[in-house]
C-alpha positions as a printed NumPy array, in Angstrom:
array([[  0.   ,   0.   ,   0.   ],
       [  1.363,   3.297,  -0.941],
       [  2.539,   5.571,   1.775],
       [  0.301,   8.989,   0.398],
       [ -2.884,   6.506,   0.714],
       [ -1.858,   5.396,   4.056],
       [ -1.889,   8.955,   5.159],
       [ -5.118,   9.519,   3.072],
       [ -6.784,   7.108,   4.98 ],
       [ -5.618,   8.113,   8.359],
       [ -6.774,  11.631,   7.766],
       [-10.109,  10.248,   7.121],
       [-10.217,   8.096,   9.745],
       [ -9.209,  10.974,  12.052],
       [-11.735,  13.354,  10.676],
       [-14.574,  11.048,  11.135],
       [-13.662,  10.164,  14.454],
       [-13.428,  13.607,  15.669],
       [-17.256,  14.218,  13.9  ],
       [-18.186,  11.308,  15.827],
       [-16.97 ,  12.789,  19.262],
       [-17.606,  16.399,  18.647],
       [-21.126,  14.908,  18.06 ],
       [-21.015,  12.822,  21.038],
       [-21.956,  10.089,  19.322],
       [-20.424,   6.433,  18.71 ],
       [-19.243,   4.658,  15.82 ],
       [-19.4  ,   0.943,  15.456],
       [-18.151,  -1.377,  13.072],
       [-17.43 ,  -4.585,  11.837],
       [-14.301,  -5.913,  10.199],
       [-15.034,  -9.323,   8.321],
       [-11.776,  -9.738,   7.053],
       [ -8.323,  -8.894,   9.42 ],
       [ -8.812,  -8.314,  13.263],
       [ -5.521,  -5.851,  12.953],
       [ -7.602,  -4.135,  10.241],
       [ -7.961,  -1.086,  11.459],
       [ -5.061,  -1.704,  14.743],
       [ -2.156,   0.594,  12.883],
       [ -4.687,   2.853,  11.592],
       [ -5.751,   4.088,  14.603],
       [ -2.406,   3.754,  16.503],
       [ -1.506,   6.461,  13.8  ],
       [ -4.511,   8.463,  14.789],
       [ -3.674,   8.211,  18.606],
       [  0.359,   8.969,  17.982],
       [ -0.51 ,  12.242,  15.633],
       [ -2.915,  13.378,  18.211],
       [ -0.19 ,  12.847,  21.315],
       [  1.996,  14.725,  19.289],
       [ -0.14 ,  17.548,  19.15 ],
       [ -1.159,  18.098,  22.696],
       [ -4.865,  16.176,  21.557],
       [ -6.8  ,  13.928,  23.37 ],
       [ -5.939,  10.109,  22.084]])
């Protein structure tokens, strides 16, 4: 997987997640095919947000 849609996608991922708590609402899902599907992901989402002084 290219590195420019691995940032795409954690972008995304961040931006819906902060929707989702600015909201106060919850997201749930369902991953069919890899349980580590979304694991680095989000660990990318949680170490850009550290960085910045952001709640994980």
């Amino acid at each position: 997987m290219s590195e420019t849609f691995e940032v795409d996608r954690v972008n995304r991922i961040a931006d819906i997640l902060l929707g989702a708590a600015t909201a106060k609402g919850l997201i749930g899902y369902r991953v069919d095919t890899r349980p580590d599907f979304l694991s680095q992901p989000l660990d990318e989402v949680s170490r850009r947000a550290f960085d910045k002084g952001e709640p994980m």
